[in-house]
mmCIF file as gemmi writes it, N, C-alpha and C atoms, coordinates in Angstrom:
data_model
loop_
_atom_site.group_PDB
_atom_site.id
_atom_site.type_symbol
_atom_site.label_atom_id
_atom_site.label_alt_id
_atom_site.label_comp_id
_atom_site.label_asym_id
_atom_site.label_entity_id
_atom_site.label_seq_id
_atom_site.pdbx_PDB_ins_code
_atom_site.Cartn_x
_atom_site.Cartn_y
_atom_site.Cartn_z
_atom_site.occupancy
_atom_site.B_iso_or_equiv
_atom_site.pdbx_formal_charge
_atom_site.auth_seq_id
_atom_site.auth_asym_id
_atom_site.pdbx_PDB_model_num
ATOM 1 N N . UNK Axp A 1 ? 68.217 92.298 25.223 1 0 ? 1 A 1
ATOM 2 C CA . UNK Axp A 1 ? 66.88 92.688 25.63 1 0 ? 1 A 1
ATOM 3 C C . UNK Axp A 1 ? 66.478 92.06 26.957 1 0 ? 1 A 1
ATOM 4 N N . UNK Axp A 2 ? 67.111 91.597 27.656 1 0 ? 2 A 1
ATOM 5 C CA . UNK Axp A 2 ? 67.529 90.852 28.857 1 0 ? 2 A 1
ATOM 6 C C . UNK Axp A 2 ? 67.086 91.379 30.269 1 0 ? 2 A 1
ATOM 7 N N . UNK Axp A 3 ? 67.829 93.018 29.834 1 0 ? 3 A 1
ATOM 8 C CA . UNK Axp A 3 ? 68.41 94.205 31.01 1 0 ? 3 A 1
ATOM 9 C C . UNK Axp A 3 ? 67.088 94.063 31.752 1 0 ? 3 A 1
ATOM 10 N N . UNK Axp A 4 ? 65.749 94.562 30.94 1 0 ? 4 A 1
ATOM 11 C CA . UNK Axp A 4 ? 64.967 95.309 31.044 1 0 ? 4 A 1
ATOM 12 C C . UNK Axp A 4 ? 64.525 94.345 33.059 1 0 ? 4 A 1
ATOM 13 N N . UNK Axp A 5 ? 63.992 92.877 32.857 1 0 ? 5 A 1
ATOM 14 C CA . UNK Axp A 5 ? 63.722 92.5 33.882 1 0 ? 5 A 1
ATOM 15 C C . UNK Axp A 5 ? 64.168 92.417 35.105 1 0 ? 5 A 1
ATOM 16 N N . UNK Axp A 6 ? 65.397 92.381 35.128 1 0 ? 6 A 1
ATOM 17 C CA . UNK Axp A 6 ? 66.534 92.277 36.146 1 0 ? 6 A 1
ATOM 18 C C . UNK Axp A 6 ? 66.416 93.74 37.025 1 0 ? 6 A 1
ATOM 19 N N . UNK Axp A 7 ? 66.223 95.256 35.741 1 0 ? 7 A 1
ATOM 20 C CA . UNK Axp A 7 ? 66.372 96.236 36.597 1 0 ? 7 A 1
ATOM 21 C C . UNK Axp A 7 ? 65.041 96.471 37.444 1 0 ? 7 A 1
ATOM 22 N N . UNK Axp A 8 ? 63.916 95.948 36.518 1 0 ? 8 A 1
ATOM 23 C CA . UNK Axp A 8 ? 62.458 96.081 36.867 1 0 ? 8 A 1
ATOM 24 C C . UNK Axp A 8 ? 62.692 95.358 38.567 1 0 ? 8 A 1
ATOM 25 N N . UNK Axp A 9 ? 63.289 94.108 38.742 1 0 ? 9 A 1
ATOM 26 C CA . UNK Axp A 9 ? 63.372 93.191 39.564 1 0 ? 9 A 1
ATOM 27 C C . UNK Axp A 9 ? 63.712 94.273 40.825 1 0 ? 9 A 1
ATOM 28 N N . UNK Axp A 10 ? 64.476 94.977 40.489 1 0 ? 10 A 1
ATOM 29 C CA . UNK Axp A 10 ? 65.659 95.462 41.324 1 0 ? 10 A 1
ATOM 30 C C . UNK Axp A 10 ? 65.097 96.683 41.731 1 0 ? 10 A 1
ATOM 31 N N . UNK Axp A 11 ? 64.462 97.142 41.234 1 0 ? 11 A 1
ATOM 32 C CA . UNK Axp A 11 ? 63.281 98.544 41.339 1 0 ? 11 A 1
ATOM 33 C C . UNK Axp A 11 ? 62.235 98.483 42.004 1 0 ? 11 A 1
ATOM 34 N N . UNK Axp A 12 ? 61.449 97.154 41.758 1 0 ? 12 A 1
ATOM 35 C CA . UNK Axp A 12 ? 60.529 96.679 42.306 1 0 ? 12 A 1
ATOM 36 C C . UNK Axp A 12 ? 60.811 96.176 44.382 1 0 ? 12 A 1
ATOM 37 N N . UNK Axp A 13 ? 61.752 95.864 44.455 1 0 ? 13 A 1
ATOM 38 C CA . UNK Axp A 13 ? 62.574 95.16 45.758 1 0 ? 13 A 1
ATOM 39 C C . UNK Axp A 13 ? 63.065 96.535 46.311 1 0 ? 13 A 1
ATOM 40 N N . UNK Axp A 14 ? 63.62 97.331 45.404 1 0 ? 14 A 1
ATOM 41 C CA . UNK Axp A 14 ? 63.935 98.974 46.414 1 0 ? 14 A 1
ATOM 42 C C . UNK Axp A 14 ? 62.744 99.527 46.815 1 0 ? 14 A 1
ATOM 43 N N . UNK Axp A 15 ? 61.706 99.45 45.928 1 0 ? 15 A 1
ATOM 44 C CA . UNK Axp A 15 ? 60.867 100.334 46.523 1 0 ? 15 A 1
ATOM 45 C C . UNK Axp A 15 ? 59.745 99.438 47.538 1 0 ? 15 A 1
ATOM 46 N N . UNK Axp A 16 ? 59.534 98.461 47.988 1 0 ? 16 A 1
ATOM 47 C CA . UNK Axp A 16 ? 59.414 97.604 49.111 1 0 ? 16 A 1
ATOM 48 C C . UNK Axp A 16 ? 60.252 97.846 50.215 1 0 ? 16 A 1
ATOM 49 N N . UNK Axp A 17 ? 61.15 97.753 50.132 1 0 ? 17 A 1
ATOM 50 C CA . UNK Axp A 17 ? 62.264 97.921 51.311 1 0 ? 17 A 1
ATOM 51 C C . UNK Axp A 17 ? 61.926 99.732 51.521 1 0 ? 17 A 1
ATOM 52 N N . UNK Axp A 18 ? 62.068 100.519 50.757 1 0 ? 18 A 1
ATOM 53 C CA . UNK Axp A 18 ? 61.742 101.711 51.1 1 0 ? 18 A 1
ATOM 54 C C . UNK Axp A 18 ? 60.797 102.072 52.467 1 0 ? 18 A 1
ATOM 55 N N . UNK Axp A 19 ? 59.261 101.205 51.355 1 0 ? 19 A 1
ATOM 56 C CA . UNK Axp A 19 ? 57.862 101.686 51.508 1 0 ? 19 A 1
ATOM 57 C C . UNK Axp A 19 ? 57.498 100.959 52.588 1 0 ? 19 A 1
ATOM 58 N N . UNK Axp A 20 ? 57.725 99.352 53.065 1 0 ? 20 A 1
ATOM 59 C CA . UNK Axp A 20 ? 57.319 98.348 54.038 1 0 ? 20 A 1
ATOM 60 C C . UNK Axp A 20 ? 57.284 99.037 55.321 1 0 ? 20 A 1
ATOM 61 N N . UNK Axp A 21 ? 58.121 99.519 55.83 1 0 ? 21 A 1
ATOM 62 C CA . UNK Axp A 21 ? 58.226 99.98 57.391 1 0 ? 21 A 1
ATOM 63 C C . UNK Axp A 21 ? 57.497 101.01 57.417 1 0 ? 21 A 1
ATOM 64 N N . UNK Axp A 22 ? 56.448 102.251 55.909 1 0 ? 22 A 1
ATOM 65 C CA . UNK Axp A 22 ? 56.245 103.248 56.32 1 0 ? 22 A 1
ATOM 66 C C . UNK Axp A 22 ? 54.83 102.739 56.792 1 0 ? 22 A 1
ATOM 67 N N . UNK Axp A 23 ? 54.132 101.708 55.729 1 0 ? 23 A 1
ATOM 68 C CA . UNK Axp A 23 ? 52.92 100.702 55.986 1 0 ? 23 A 1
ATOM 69 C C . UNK Axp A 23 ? 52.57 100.305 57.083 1 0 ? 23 A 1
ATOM 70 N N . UNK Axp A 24 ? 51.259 101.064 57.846 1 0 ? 24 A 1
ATOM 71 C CA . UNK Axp A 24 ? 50.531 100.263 58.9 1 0 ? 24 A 1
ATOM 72 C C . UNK Axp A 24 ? 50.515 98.754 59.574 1 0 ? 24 A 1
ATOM 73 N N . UNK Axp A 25 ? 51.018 98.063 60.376 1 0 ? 25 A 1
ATOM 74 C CA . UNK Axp A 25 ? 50.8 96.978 61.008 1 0 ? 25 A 1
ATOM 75 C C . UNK Axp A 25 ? 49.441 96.838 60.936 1 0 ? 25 A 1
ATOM 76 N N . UNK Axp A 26 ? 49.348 95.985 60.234 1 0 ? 26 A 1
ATOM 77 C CA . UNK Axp A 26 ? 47.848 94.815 59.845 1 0 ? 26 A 1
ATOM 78 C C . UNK Axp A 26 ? 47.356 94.805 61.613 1 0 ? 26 A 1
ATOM 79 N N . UNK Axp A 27 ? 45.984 95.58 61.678 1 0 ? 27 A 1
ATOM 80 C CA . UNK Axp A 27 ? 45.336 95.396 62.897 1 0 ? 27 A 1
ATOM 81 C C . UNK Axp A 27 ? 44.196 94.845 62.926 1 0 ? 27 A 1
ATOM 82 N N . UNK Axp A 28 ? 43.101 94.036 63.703 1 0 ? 28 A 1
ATOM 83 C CA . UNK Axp A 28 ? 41.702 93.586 64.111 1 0 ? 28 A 1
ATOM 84 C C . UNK Axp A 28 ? 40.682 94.582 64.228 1 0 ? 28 A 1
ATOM 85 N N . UNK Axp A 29 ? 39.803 95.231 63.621 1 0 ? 29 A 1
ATOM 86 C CA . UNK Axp A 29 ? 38.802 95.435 64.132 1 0 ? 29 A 1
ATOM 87 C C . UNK Axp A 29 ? 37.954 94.998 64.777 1 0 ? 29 A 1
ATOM 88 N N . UNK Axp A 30 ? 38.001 95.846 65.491 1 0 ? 30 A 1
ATOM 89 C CA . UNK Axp A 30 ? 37.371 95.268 66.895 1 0 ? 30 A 1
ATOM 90 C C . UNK Axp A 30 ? 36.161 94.06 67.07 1 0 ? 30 A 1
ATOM 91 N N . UNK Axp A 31 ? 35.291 94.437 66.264 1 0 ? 31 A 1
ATOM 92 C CA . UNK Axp A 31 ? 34.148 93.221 65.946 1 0 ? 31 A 1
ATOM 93 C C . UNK Axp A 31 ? 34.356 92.171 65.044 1 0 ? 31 A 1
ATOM 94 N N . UNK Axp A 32 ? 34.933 92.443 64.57 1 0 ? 32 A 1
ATOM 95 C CA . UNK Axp A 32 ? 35.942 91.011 63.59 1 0 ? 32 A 1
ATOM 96 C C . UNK Axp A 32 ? 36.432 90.19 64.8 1 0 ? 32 A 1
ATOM 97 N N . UNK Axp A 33 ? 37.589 90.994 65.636 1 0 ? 33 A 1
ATOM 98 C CA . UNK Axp A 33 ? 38.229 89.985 66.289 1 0 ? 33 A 1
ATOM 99 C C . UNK Axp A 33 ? 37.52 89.482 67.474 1 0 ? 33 A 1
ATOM 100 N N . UNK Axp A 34 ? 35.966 89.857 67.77 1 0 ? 34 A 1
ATOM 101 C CA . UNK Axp A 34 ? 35.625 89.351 69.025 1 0 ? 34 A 1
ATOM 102 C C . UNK Axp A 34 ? 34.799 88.282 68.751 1 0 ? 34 A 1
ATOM 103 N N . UNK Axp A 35 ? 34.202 88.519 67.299 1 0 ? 35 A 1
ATOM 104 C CA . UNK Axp A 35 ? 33.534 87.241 66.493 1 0 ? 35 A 1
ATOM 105 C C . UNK Axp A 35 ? 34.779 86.351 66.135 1 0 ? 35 A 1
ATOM 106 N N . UNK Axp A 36 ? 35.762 86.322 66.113 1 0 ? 36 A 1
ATOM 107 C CA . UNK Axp A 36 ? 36.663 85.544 65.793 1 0 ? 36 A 1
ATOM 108 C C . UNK Axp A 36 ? 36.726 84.922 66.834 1 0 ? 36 A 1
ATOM 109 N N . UNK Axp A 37 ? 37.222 85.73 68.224 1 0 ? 37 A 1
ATOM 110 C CA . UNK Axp A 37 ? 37.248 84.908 69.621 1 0 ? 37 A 1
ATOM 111 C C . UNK Axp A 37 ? 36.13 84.19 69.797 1 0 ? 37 A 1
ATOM 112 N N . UNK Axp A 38 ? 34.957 84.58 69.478 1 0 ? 38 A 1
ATOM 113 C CA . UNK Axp A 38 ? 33.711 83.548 69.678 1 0 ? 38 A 1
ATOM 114 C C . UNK Axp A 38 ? 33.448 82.345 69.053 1 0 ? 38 A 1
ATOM 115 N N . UNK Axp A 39 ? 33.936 82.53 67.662 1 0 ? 39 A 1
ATOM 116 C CA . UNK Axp A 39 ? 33.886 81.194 67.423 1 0 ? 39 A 1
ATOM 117 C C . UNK Axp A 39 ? 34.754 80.279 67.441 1 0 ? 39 A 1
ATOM 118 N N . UNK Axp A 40 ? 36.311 80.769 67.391 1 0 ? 40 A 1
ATOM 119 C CA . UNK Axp A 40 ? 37.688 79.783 67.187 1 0 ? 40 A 1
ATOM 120 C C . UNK Axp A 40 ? 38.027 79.768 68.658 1 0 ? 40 A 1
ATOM 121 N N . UNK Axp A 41 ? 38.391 80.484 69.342 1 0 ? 41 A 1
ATOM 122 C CA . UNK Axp A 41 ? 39.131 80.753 70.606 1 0 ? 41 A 1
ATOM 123 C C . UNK Axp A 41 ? 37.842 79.711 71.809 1 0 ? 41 A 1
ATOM 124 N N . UNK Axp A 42 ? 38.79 78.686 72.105 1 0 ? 42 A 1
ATOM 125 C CA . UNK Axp A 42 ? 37.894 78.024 72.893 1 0 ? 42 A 1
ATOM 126 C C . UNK Axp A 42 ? 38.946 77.339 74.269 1 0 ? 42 A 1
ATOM 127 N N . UNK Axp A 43 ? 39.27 78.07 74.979 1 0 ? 43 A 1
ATOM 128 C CA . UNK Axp A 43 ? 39.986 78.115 76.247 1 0 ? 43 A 1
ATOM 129 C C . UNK Axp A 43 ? 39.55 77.626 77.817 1 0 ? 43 A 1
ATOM 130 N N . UNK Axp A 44 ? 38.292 76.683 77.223 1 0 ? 44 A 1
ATOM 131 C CA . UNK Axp A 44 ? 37.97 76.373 78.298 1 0 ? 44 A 1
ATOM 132 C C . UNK Axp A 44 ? 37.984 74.45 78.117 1 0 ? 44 A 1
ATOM 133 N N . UNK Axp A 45 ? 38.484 74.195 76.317 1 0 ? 45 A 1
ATOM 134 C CA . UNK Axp A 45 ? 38.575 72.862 76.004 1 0 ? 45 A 1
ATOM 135 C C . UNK Axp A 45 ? 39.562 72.027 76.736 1 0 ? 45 A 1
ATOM 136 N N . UNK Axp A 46 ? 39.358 70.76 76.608 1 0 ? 46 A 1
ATOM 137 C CA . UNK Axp A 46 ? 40.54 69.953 77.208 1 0 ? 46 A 1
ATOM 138 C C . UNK Axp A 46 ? 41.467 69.589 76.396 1 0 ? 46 A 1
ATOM 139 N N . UNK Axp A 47 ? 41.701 69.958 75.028 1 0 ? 47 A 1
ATOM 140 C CA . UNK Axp A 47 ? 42.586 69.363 74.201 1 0 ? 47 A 1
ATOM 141 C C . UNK Axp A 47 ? 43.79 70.494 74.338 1 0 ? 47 A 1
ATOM 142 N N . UNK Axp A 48 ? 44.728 70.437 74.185 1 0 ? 48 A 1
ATOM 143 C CA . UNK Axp A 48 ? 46.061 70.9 74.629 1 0 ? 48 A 1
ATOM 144 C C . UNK Axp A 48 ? 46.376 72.169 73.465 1 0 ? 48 A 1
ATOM 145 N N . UNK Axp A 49 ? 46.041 71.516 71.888 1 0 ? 49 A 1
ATOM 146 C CA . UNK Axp A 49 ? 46.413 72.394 71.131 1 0 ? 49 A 1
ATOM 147 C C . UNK Axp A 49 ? 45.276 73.762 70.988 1 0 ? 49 A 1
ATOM 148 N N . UNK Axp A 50 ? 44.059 73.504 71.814 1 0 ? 50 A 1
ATOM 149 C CA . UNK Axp A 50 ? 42.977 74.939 71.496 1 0 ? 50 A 1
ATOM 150 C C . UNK Axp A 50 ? 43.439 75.454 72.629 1 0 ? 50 A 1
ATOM 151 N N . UNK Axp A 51 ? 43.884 75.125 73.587 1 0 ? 51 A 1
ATOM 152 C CA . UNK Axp A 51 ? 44.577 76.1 75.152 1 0 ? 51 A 1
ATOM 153 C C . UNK Axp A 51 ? 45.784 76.893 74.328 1 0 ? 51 A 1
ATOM 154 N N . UNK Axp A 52 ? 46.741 76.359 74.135 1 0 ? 52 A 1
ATOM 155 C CA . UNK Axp A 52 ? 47.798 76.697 73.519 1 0 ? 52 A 1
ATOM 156 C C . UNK Axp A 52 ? 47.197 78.161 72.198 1 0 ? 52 A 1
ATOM 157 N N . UNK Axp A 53 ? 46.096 77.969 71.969 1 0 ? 53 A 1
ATOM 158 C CA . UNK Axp A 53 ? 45.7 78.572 70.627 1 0 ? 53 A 1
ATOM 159 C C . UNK Axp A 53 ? 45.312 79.922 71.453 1 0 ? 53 A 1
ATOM 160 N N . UNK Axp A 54 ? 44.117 79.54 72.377 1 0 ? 54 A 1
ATOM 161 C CA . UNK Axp A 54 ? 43.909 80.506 73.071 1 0 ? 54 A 1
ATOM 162 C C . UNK Axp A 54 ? 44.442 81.041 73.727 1 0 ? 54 A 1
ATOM 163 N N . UNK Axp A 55 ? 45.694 80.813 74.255 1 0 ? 55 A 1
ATOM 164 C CA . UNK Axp A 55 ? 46.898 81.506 75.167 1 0 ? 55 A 1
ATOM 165 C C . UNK Axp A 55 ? 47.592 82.747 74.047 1 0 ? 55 A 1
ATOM 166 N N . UNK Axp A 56 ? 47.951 82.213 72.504 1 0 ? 56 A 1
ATOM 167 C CA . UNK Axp A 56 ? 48.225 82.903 71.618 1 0 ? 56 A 1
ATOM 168 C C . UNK Axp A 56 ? 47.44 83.968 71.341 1 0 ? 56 A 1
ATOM 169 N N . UNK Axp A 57 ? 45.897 83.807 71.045 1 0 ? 57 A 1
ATOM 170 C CA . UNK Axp A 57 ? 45.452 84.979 70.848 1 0 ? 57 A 1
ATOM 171 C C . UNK Axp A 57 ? 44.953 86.022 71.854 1 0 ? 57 A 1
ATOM 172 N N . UNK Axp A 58 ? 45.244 85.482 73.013 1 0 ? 58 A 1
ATOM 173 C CA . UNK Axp A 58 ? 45.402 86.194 74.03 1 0 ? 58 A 1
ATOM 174 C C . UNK Axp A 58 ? 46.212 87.426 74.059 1 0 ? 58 A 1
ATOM 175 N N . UNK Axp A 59 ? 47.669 87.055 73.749 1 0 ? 59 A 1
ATOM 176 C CA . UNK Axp A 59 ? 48.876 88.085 73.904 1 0 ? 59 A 1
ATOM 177 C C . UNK Axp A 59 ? 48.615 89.03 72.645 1 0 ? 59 A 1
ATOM 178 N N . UNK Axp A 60 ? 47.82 88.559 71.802 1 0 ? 60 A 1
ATOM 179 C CA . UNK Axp A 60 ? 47.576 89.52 70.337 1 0 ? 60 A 1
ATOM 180 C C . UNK Axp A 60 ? 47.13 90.905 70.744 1 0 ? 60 A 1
């Protein structure tokens, strides 16, 4: 009575691999991400790691 999970396992993982690439790339709406830039994105700080942060969400 074993079988049953293994094939479920195996069914479950084909149809991911199938379906993943047909699935939309996770995008920002637009006012989400500009309130996001307003409050996190701070590119004008002197600390090294919020430049670095803001350089990242830059290229996004």
């Amino acid at each position: 009575m074993k079988k049953p999970l293994p094939i479920l396992l195996a069914a479950a993982t084909a149809t991911s691999f199938l379906l993943g690439p047909a699935a939309p790339a996770a995008k920002a709406i637009k006012p989400f991400f500009d309130e996001f830039q307003t409050v996190y994105v701070k590119p004008d700080s002197g600390d090294k790691k919020d430049k670095e942060f803001a350089a990242v969400v830059q290229k996004t």
